[in-house]
N, CA, C and O atoms as CSV, one atom per row, in Angstrom:
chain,resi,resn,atom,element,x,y,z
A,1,UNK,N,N,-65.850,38.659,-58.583
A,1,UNK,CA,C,-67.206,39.124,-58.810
A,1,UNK,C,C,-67.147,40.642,-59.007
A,1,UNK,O,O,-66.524,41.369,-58.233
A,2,UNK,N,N,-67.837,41.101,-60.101
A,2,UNK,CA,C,-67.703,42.507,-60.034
A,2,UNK,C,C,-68.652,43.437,-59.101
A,2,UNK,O,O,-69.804,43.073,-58.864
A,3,UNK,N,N,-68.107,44.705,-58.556
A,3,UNK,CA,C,-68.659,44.935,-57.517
A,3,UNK,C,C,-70.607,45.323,-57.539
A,3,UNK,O,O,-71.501,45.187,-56.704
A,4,UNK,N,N,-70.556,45.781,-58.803
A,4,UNK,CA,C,-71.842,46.106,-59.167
A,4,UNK,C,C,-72.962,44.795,-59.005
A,4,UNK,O,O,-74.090,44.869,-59.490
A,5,UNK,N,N,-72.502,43.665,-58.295
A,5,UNK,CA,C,-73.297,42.434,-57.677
A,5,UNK,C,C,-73.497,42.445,-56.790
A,5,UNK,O,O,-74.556,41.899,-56.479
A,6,UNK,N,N,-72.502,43.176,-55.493
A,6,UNK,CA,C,-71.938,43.098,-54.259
A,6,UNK,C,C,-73.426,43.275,-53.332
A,6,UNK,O,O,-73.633,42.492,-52.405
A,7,UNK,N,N,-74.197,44.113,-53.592
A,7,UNK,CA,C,-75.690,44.717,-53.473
A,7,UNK,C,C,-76.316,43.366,-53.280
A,7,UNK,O,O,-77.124,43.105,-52.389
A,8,UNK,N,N,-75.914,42.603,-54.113
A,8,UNK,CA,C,-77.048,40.983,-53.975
A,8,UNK,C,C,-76.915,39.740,-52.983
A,8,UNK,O,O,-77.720,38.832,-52.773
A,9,UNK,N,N,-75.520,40.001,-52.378
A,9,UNK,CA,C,-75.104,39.090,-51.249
A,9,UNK,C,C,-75.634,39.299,-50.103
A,9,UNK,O,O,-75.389,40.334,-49.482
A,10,UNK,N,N,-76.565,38.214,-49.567
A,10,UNK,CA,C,-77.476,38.694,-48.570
A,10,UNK,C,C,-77.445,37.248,-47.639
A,10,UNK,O,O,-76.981,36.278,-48.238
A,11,UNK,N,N,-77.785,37.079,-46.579
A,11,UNK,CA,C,-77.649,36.084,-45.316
A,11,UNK,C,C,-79.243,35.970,-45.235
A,11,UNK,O,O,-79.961,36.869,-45.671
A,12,UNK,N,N,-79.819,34.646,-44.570
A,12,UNK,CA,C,-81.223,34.789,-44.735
A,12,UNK,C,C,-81.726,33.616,-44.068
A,12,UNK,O,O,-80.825,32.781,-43.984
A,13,UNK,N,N,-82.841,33.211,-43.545
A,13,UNK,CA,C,-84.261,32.156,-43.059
A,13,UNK,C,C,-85.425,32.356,-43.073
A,13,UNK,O,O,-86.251,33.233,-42.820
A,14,UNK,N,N,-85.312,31.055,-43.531
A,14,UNK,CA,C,-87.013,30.516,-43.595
A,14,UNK,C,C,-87.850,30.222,-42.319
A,14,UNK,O,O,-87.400,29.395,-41.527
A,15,UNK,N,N,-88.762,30.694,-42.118
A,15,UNK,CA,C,-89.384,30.662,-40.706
A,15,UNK,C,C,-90.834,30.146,-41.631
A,15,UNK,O,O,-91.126,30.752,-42.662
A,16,UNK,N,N,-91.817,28.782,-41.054
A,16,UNK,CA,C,-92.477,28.051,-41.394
A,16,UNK,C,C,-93.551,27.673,-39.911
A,16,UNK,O,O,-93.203,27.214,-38.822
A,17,UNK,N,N,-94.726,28.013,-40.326
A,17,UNK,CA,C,-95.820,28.021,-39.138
A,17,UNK,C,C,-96.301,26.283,-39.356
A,17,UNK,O,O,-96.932,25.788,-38.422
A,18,UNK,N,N,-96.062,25.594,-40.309
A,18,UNK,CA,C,-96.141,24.164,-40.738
A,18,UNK,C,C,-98.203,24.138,-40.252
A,18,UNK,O,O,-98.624,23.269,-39.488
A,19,UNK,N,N,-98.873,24.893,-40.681
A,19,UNK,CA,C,-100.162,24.950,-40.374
A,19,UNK,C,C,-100.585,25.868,-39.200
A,19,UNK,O,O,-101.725,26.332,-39.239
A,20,UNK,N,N,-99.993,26.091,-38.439
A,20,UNK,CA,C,-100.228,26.646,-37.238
A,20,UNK,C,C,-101.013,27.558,-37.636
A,20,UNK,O,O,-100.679,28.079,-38.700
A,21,UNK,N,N,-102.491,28.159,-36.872
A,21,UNK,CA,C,-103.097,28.758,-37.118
A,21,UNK,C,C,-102.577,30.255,-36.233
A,21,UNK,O,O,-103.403,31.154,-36.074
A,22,UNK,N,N,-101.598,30.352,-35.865
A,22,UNK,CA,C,-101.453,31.859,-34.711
A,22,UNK,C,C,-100.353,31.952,-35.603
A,22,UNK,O,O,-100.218,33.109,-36.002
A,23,UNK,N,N,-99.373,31.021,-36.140
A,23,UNK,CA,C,-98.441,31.920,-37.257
A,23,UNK,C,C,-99.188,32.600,-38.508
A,23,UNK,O,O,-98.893,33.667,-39.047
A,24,UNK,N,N,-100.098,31.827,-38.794
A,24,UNK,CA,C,-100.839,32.348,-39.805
A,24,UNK,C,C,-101.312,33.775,-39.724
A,24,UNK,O,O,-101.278,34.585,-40.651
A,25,UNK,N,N,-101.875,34.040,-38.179
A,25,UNK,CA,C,-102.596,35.393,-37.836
A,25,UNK,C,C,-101.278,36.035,-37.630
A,25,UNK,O,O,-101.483,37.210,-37.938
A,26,UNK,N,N,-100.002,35.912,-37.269
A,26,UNK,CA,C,-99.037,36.534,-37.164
A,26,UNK,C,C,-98.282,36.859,-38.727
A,26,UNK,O,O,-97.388,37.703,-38.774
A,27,UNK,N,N,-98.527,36.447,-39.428
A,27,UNK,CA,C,-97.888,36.889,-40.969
A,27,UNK,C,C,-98.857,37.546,-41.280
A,27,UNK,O,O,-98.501,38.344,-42.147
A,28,UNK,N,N,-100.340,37.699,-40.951
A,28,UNK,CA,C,-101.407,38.419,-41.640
A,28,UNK,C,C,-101.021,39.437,-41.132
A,28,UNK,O,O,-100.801,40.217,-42.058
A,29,UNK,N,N,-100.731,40.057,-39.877
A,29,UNK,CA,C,-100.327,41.065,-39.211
A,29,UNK,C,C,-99.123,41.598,-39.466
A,29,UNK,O,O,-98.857,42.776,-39.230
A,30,UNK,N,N,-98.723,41.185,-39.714
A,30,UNK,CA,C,-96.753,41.762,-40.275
A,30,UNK,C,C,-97.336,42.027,-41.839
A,30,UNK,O,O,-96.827,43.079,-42.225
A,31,UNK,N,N,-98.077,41.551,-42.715
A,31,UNK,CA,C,-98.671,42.119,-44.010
A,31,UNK,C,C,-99.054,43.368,-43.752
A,31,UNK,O,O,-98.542,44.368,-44.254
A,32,UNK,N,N,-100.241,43.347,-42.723
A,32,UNK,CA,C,-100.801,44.744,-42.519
A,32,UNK,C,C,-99.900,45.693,-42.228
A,32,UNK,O,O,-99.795,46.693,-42.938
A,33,UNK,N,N,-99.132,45.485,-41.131
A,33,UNK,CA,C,-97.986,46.319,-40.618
A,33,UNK,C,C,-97.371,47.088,-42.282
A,33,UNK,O,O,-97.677,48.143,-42.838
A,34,UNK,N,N,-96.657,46.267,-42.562
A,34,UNK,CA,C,-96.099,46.308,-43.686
A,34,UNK,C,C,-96.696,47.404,-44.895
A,34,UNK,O,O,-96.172,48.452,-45.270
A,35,UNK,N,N,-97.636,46.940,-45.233
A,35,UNK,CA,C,-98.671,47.844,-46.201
A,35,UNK,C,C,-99.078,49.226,-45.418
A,35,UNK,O,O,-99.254,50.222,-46.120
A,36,UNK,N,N,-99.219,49.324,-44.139
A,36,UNK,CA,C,-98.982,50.830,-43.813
A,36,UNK,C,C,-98.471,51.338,-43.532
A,36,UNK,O,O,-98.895,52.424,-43.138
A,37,UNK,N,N,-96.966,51.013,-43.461
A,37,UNK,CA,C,-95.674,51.347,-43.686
A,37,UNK,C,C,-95.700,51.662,-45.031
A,37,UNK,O,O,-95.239,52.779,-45.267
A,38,UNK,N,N,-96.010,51.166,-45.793
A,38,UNK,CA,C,-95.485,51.264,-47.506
A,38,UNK,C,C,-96.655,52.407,-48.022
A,38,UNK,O,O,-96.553,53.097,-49.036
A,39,UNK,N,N,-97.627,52.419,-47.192
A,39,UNK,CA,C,-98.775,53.911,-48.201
A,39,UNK,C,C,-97.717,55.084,-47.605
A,39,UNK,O,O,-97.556,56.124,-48.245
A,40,UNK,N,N,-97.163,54.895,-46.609
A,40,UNK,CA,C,-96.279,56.602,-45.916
A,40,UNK,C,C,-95.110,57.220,-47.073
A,40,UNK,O,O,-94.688,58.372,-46.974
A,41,UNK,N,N,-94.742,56.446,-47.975
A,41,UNK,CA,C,-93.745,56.530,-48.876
A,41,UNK,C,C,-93.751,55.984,-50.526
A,41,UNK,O,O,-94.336,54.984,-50.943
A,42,UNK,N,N,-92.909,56.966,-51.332
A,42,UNK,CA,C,-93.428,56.795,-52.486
A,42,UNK,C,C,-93.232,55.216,-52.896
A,42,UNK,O,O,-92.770,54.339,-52.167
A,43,UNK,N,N,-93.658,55.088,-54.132
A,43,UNK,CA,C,-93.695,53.609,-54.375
A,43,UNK,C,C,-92.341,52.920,-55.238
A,43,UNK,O,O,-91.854,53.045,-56.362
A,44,UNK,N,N,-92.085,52.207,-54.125
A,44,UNK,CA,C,-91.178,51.690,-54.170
A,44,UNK,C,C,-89.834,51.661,-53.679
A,44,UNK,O,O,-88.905,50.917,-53.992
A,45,UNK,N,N,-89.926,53.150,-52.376
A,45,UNK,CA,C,-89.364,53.727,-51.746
A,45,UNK,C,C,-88.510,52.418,-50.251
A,45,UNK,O,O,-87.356,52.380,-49.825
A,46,UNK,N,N,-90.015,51.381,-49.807
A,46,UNK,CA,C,-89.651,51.143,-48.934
A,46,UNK,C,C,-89.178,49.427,-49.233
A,46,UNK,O,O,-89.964,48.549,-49.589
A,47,UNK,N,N,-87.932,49.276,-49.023
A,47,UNK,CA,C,-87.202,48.328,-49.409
A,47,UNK,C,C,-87.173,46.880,-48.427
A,47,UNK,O,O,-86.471,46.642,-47.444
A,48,UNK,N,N,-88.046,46.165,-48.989
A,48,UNK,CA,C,-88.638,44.755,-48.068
A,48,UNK,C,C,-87.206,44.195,-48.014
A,48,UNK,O,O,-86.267,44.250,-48.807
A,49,UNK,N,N,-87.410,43.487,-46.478
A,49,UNK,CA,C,-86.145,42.893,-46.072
A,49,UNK,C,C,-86.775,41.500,-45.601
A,49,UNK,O,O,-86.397,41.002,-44.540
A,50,UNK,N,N,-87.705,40.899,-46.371
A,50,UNK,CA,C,-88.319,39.768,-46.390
A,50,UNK,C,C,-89.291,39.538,-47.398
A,50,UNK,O,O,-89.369,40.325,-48.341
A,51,UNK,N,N,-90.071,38.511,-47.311
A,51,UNK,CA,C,-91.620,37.884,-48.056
A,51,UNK,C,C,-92.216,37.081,-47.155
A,51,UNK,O,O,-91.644,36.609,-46.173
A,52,UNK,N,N,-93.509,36.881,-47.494
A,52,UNK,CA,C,-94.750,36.047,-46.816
A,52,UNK,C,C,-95.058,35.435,-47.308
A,52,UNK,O,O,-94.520,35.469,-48.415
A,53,UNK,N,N,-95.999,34.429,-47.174
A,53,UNK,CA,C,-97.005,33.454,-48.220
A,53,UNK,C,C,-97.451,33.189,-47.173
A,53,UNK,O,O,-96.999,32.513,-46.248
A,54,UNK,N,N,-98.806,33.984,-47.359
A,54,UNK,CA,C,-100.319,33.559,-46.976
A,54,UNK,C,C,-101.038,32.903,-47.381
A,54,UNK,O,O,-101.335,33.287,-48.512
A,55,UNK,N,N,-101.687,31.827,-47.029
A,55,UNK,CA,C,-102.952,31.499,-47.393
A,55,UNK,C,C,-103.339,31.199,-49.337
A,55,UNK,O,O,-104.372,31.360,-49.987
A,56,UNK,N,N,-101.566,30.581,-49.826
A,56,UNK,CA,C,-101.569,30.344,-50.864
A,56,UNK,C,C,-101.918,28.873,-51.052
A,56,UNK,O,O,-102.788,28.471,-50.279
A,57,UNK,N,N,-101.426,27.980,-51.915
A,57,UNK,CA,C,-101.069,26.928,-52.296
A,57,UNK,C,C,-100.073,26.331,-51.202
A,57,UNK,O,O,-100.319,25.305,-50.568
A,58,UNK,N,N,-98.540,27.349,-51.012
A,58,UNK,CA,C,-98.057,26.357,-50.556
A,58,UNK,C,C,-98.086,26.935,-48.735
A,58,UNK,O,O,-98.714,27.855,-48.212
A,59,UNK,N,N,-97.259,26.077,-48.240
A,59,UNK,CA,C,-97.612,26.454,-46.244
A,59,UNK,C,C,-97.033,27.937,-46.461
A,59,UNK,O,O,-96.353,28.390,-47.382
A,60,UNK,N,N,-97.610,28.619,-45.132
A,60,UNK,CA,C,-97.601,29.634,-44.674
A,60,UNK,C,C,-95.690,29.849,-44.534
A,60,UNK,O,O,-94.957,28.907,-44.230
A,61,UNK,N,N,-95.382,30.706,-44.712
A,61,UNK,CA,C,-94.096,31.262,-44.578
A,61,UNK,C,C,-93.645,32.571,-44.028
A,61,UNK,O,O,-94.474,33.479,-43.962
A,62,UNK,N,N,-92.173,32.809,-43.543
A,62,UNK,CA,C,-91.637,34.105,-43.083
A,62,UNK,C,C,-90.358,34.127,-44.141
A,62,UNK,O,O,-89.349,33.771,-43.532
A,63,UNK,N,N,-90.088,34.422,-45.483
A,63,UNK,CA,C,-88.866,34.685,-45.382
A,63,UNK,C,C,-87.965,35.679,-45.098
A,63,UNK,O,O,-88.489,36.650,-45.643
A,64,UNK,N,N,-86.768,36.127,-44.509
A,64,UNK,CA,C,-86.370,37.177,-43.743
A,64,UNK,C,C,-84.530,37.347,-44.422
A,64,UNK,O,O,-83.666,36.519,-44.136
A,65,UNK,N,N,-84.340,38.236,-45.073
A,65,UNK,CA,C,-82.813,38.242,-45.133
A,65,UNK,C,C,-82.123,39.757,-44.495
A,65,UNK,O,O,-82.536,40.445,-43.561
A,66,UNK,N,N,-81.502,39.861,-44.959
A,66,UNK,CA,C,-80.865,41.175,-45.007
A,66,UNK,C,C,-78.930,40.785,-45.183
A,66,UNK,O,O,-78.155,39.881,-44.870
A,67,UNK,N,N,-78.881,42.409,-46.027
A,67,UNK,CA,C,-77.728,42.099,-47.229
A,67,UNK,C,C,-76.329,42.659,-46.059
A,67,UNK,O,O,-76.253,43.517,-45.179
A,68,UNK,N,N,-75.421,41.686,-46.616
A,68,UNK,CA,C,-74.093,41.851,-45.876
A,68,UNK,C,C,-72.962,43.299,-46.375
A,68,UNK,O,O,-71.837,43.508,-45.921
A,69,UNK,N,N,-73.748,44.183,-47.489
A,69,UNK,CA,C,-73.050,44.890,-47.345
A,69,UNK,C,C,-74.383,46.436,-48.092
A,69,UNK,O,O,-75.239,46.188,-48.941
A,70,UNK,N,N,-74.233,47.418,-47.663
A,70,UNK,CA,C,-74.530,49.005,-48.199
A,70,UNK,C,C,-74.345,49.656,-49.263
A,70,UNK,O,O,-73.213,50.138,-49.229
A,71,UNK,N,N,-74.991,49.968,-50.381
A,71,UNK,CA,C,-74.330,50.922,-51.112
A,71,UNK,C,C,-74.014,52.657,-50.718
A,71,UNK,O,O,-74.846,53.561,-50.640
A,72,UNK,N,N,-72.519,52.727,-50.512
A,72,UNK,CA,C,-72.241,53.908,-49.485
A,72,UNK,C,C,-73.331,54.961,-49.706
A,72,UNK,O,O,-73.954,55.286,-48.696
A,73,UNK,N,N,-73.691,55.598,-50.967
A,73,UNK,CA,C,-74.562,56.628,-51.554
A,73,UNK,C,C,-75.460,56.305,-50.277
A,73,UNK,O,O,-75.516,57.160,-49.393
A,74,UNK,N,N,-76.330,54.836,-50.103
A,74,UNK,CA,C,-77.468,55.170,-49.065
A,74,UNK,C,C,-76.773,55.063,-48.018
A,74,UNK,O,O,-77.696,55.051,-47.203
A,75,UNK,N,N,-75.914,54.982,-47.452
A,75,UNK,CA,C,-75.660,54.802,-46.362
A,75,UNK,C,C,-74.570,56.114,-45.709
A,75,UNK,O,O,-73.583,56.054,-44.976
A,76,UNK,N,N,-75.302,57.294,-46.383
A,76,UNK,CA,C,-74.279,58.402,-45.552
A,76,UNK,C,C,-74.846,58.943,-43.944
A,76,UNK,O,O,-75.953,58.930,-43.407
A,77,UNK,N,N,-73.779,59.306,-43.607
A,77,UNK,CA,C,-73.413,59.315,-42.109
A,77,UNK,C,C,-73.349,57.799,-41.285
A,77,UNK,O,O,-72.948,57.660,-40.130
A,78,UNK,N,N,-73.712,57.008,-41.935
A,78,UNK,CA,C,-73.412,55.462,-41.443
A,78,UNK,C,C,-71.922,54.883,-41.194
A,78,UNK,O,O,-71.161,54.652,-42.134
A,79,UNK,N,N,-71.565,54.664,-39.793
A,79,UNK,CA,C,-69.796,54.405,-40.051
A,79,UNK,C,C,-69.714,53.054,-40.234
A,79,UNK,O,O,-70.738,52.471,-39.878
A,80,UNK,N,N,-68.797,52.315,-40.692
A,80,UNK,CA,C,-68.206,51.433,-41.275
A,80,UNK,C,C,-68.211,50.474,-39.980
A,80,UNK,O,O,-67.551,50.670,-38.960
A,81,UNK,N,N,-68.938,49.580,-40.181
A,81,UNK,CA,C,-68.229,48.306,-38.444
A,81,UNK,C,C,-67.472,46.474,-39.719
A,81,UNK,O,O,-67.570,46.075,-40.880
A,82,UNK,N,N,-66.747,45.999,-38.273
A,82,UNK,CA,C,-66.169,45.132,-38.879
A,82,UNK,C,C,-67.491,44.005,-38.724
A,82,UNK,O,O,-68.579,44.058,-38.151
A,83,UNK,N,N,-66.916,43.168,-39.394
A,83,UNK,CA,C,-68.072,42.150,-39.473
A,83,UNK,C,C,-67.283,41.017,-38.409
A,83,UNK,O,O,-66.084,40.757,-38.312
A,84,UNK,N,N,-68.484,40.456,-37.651
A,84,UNK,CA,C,-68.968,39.889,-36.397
A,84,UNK,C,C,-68.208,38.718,-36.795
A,84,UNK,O,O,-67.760,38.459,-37.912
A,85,UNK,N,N,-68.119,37.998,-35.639
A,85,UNK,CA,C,-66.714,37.075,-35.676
A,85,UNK,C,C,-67.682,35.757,-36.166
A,85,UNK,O,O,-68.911,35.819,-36.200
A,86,UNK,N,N,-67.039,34.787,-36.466
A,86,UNK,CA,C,-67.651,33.838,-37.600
A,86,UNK,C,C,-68.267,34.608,-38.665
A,86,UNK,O,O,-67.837,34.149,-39.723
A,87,UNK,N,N,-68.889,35.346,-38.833
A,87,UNK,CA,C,-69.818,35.597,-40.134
A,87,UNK,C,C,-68.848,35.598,-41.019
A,87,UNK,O,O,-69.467,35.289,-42.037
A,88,UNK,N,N,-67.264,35.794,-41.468
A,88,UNK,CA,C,-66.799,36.134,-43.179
A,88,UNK,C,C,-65.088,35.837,-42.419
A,88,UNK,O,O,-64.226,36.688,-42.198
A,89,UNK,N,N,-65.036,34.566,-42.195
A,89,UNK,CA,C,-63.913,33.918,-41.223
A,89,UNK,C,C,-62.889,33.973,-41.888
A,89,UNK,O,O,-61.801,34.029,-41.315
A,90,UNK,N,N,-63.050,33.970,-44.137
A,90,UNK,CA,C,-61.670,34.213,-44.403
A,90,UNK,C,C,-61.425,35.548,-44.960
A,90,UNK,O,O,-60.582,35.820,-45.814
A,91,UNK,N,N,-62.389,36.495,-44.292
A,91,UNK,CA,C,-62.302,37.669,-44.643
A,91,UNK,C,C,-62.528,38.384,-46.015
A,91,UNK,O,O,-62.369,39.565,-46.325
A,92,UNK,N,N,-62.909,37.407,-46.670
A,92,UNK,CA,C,-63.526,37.729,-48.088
A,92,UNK,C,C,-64.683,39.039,-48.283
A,92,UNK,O,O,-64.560,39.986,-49.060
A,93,UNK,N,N,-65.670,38.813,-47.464
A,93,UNK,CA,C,-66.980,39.896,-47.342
A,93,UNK,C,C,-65.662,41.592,-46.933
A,93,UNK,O,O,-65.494,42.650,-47.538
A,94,UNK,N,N,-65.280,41.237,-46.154
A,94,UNK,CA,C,-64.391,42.517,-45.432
A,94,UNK,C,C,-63.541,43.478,-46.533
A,94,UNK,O,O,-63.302,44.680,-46.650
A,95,UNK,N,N,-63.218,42.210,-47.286
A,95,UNK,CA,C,-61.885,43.169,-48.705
A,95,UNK,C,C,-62.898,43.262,-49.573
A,95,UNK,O,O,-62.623,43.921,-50.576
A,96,UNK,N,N,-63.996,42.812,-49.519
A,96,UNK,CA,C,-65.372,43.507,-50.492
A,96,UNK,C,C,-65.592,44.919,-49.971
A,96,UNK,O,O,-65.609,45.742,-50.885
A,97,UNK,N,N,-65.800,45.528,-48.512
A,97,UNK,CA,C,-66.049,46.613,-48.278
A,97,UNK,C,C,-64.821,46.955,-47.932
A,97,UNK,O,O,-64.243,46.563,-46.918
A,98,UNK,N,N,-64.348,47.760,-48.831
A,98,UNK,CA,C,-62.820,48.073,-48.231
A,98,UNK,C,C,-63.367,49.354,-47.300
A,98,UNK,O,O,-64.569,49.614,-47.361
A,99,UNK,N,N,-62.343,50.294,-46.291
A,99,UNK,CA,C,-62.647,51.314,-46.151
A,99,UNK,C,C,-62.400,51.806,-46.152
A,99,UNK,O,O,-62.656,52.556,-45.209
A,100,UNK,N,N,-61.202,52.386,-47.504
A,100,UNK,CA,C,-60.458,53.029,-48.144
A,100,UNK,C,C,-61.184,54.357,-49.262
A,100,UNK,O,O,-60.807,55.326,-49.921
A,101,UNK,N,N,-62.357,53.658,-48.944
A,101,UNK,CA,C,-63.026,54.523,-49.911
A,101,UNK,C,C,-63.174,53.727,-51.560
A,101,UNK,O,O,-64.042,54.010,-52.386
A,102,UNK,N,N,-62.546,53.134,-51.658
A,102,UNK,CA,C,-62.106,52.598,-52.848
A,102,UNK,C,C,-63.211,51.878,-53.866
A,102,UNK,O,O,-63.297,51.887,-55.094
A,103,UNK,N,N,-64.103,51.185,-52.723
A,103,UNK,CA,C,-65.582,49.968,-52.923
A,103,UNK,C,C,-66.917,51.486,-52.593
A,103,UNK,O,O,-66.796,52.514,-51.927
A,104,UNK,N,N,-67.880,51.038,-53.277
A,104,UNK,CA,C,-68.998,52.073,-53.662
A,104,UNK,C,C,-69.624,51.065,-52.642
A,104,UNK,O,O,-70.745,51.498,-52.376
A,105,UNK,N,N,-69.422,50.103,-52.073
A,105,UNK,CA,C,-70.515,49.337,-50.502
A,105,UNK,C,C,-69.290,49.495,-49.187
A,105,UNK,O,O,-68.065,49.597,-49.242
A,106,UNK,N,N,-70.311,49.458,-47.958
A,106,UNK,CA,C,-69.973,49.525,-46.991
A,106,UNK,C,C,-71.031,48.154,-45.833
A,106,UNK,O,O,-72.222,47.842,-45.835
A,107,UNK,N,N,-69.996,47.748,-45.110
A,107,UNK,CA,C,-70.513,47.272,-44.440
A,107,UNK,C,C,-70.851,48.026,-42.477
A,107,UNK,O,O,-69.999,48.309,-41.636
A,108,UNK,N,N,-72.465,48.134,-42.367
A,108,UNK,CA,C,-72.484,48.852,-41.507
A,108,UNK,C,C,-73.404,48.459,-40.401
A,108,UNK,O,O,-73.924,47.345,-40.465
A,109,UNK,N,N,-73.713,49.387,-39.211
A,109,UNK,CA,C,-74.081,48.032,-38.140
A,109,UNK,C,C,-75.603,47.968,-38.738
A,109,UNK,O,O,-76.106,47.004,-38.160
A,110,UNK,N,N,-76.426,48.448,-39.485
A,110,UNK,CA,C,-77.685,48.126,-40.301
A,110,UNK,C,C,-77.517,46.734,-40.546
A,110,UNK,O,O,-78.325,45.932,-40.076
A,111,UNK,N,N,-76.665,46.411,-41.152
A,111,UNK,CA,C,-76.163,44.881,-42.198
A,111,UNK,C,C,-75.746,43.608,-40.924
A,111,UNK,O,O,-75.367,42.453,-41.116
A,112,UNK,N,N,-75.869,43.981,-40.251
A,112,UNK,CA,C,-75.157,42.879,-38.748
A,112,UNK,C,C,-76.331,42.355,-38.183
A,112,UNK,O,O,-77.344,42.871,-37.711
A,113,UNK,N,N,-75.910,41.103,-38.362
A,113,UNK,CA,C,-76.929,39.877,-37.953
A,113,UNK,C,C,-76.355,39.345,-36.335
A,113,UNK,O,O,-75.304,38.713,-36.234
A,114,UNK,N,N,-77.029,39.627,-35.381
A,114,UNK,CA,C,-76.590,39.157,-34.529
A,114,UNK,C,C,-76.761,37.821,-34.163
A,114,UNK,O,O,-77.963,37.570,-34.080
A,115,UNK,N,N,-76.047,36.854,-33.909
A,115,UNK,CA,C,-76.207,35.110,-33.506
A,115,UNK,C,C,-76.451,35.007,-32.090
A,115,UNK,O,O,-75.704,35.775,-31.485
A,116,UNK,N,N,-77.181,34.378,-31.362
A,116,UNK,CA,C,-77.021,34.158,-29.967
A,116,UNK,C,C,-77.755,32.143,-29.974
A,116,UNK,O,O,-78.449,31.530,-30.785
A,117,UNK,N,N,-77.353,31.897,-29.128
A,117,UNK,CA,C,-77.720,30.538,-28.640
A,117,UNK,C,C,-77.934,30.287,-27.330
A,117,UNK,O,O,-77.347,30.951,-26.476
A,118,UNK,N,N,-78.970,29.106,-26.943
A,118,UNK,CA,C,-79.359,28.973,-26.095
A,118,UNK,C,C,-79.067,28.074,-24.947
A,118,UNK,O,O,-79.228,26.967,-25.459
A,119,UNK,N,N,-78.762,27.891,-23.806
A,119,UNK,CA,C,-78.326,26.648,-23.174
A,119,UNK,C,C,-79.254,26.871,-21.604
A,119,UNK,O,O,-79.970,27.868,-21.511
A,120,UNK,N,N,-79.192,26.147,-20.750
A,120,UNK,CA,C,-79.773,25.917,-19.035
A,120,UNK,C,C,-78.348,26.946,-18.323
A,120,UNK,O,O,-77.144,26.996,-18.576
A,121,UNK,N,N,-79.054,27.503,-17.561
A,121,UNK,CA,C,-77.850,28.168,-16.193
A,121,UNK,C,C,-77.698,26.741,-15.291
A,121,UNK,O,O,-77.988,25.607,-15.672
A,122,UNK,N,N,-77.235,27.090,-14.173
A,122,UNK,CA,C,-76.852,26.057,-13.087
A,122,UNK,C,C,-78.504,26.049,-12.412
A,122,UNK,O,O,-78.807,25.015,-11.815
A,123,UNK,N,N,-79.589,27.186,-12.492
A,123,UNK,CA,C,-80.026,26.741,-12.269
A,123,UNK,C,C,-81.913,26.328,-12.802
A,123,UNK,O,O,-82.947,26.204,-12.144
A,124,UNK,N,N,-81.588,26.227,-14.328
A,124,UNK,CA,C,-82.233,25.083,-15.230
A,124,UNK,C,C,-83.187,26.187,-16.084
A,124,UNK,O,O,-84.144,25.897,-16.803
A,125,UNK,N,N,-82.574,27.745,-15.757
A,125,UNK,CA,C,-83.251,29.074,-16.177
A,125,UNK,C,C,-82.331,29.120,-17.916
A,125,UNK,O,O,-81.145,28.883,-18.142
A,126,UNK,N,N,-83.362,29.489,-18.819
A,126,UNK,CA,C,-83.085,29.411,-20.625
A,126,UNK,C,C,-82.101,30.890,-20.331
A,126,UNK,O,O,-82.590,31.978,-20.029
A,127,UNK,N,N,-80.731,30.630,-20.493
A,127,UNK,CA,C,-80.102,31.939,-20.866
A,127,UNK,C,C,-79.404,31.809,-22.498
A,127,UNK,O,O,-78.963,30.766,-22.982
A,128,UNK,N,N,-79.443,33.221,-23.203
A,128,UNK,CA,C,-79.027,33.523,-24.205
A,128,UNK,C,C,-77.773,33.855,-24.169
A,128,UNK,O,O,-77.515,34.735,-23.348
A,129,UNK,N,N,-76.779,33.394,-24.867
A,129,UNK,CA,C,-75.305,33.895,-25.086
A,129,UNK,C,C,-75.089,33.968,-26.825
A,129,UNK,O,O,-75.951,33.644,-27.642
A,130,UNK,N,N,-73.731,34.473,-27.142
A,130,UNK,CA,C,-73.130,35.133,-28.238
A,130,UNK,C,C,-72.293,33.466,-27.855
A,130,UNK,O,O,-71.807,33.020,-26.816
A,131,UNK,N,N,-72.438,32.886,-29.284
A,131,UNK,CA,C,-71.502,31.765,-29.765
A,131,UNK,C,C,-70.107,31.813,-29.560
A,131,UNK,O,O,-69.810,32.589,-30.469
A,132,UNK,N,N,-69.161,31.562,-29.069
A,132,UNK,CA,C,-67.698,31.414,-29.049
A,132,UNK,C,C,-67.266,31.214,-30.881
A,132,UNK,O,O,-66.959,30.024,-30.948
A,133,UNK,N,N,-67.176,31.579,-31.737
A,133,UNK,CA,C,-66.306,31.232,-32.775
A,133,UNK,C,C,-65.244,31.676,-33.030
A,133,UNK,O,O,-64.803,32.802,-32.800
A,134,UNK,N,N,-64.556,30.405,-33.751
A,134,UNK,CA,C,-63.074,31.106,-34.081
A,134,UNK,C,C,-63.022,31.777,-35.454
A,134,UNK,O,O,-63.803,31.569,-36.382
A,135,UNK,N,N,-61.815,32.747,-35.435
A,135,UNK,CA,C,-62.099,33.117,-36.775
A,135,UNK,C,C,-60.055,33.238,-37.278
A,135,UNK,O,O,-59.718,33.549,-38.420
């Protein structure tokens, strides 16, 4: 792939209120949020790391991504992190950001999706942990 694509590889979910009327008021509110965030800066300045669908045709939606790697230009003073264990297991994403200087993207902790999962303690309390994967 040539690198001038590299910008478009992005990780991502669909989050779906399936009618719910409080997701609904909760995407109306992340709109608003959003839109006055976006009058503070010129247009086109502020770079959505999702979409909505309100109150269209089809159900209410969250979509949410964010891209697995930086173009270095925006990303100065940003240092370089390795990518998180399972996410790029045969190391493919990694020799995309070299850090040789060599690749015009970087992968940085902006771009890091953190995974956690859920299970019972011993005693029946919801704790969050970081997945065991191999890589």
């Amino acid at each position: 792939m040539p690198a001038y694509r590299y910008r478009f590889l992005r990780q991502g979910v669909t989050l779906t209120g399936l009618g719910s009327p409080t997701f609904t008021r909760a995407l109306e509110a992340i709109k608003s949020v959003h839109s006055k965030f976006d009058r503070q800066f010129s247009e086109g300045a502020l770079e959505a790391q999702g979409e909505y669908n309100v109150g269209n045709t089809e159900p209410d939606r969250l979509d949410i991504w964010n891209r697995y790697l930086t173009p270095a230009r925006e990303a100065r003073g940003m240092q370089s992190v390795s990518f998180l264990p399972g996410v790029d297991p045969k190391g493919t994403l990694r020799d995309m950001a070299q850090e040789d200087g060599t690749c015009p993207y970087v992968h940085t902790e902006d771009n890091q999706v953190h995974f956690y999962a859920t299970h019972r303690d011993g005693e029946g309390q919801l704790v969050y942990v970081t997945p065991k994967t191999n890589q």
